[in-house]
C-alpha positions as CSV (number, residue, x, y, z in Angstrom):
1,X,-13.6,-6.0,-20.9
2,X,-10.7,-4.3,-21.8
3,X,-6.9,-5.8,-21.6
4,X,-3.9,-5.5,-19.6
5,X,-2.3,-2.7,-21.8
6,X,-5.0,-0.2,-21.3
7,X,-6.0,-0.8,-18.0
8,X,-5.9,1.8,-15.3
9,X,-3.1,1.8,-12.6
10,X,-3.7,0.9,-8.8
11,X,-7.3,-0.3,-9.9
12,X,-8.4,-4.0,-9.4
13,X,-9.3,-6.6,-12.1
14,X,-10.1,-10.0,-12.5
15,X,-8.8,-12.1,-15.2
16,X,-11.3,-13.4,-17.5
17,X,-9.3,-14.9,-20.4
18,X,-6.0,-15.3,-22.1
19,X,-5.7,-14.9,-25.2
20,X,-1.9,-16.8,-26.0
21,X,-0.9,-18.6,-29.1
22,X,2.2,-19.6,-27.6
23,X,2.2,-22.3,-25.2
24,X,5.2,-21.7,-23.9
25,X,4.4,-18.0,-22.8
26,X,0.7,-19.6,-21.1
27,X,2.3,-22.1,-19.4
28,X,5.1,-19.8,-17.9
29,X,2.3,-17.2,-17.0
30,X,-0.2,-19.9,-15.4
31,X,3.2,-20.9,-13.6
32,X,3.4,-17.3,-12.5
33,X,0.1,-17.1,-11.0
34,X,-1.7,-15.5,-13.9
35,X,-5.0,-17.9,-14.0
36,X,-8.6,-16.8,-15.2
37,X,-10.6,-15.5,-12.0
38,X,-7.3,-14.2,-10.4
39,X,-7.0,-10.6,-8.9
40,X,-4.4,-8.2,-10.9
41,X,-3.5,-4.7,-10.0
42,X,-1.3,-2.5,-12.9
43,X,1.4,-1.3,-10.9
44,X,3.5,0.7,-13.9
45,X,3.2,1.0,-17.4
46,X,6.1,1.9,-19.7
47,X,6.0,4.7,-22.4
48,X,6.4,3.8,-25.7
49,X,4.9,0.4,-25.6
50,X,7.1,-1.0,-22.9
51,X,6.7,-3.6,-20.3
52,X,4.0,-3.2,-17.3
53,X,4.6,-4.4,-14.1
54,X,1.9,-5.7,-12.1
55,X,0.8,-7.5,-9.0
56,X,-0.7,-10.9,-8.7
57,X,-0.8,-13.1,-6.1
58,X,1.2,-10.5,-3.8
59,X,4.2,-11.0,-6.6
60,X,5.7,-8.4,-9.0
61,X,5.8,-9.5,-12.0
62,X,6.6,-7.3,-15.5
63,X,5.2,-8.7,-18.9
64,X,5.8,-7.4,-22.3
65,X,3.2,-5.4,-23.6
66,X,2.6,-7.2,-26.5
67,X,1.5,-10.0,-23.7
68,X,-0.3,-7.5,-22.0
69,X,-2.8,-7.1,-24.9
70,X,-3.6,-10.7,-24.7
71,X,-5.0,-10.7,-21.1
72,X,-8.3,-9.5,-21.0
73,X,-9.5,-8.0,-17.6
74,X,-12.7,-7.7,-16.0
75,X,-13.0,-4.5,-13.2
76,X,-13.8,-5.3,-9.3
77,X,-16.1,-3.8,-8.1
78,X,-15.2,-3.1,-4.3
């Protein structure tokens, strides 16, 4: 498994856990789709530990990388 942050762009993954401490930032992300079993493609990744953008649920969405690291991701294999 490896998470969000390191994960390679335009390939598929599953999401197999989230890793938050903060309930608001889980609840906002389940809100946004993000849910454990859900499909997640890395769009863009930012230099310099920026935000990626991703798609999920045919939605953009960009997350912090800091919460990138705490979604852990699970290759499809097609």
């Amino acid at each position: 498994m490896i998470h969000v942050a390191n994960a390679t762009l335009g390939t598929t993954y599953k999401i197999k856990s989230m890793l938050f401490d903060n309930a608001m930032v889980m609840h906002r992300l389940h809100a946004l789709g993000f849910t454990e079993g859900s499909e997640i493609k890395v769009r863009q990744k930012s230099l310099f530990k920026g935000p990626c953008t991703l798609d999920i649920n045919g939605q953009h969405v960009c997350i912090r990388n800091c919460d990138a690291c705490k979604i852990m991701l699970e290759q499809v294999h097609e």
